[in-house]
C-alpha positions in Angstrom: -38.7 -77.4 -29.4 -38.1 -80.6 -30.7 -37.4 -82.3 -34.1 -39.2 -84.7 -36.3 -38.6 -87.7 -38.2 -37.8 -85.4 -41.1 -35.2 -83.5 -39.1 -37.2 -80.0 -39.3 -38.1 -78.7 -35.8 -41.8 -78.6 -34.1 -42.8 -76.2 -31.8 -45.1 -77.7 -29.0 -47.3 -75.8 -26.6 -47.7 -78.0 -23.7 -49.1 -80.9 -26.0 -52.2 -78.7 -27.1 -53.1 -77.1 -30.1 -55.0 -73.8 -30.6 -58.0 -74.0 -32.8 -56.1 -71.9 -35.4 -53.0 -74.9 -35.2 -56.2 -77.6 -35.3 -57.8 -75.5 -38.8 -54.2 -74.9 -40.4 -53.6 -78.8 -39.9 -56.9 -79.9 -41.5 -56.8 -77.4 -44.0 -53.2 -79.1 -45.2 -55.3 -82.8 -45.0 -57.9 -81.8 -47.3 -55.3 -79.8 -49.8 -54.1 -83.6 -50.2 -50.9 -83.7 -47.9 -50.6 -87.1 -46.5 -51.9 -87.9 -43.3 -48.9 -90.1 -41.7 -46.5 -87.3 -42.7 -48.4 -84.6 -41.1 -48.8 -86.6 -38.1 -45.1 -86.9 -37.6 -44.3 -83.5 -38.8 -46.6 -81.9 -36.0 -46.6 -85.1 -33.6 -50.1 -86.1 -33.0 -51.4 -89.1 -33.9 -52.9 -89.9 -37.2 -56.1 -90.5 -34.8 -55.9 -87.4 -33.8 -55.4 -85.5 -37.5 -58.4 -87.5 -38.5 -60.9 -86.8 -35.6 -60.0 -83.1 -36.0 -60.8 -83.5 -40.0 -64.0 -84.9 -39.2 -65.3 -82.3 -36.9 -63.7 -79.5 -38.9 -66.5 -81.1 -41.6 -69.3 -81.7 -39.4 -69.4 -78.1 -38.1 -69.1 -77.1 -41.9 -72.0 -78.8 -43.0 -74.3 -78.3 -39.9 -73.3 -74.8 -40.3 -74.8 -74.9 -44.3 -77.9 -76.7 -43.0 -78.8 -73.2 -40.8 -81.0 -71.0 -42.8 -79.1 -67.5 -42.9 -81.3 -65.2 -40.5 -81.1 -68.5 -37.8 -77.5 -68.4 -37.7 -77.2 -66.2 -34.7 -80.1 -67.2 -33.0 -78.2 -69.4 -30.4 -80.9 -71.5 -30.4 -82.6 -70.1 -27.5 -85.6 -68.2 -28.9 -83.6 -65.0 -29.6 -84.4 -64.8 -33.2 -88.1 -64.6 -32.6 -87.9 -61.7 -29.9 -85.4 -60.0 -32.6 -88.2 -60.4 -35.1 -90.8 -58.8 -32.7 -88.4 -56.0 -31.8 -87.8 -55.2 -35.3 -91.9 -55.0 -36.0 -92.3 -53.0 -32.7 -89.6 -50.3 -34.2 -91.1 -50.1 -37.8 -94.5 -49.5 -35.9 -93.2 -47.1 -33.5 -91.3 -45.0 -36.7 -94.6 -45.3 -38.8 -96.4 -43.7 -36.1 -93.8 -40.9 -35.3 -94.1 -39.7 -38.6 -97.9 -39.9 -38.9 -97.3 -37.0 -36.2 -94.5 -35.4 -37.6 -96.6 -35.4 -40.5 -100.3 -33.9 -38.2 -97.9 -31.5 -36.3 -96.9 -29.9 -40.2 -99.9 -29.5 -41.1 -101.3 -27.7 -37.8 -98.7 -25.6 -37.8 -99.2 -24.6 -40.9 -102.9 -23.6 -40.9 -102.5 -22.3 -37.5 -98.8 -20.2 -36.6 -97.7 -20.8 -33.2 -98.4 -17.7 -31.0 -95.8 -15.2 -30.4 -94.9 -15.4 -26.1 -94.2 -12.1 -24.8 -91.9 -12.2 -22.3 -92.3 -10.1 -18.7 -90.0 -7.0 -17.9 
């Protein structure tokens, strides 16, 4: 632990921040707390508080240029095998109950036959 300008003390965790730490800081930045005083107060340099800013945006608005159903995609092709699955199963449940439906109606014309069992 060790203290800033201001006198108030800053932990430090080996000179890196988690990417909670990184969000929290930005998060003050854009709710209007001056950048030279947050710098001190967490010790990084103003550099730093404004390169995290700026990717902290970036991700934000590449992340609002994804349509909604993409977002999980990965980018590798999953969304369109997801998409196929999904038909496959809706044609797999139509056709189960097209026979649920034929095996009601045979049974009901024609009963099942009693089994007799042996002695």
């Amino acid at each position: 632990m060790s203290r800033n300008p201001q006198g108030t003390s800053v932990t430090r965790h080996g000179g890196r921040f988690s990417v909670q730490r990184k969000a929290t800081a930005v998060l003050r930045l854009l709710k209007g707390e001056d950048l030279e005083v947050l710098s001190r107060e967490l010790c990084v340099t103003a550099s730093t508080l404004s390169q995290w800013r700026d990717q902290f945006l970036a991700g934000g608005q590449a992340n609002l240029k994804i349509q909604p159903s993409r977002r999980d995609d990965g980018g590798d092709g999953r969304h369109d095998e997801v998409v196929r699955l999904k038909a496959k199963v809706g044609e797999l449940t139509m056709d189960n109950e097209l026979l649920n439906t034929k095996i009601d109606q045979l049974e009901t014309r024609r009963p099942l036959g009693v089994r007799r069992l042996s002695p």
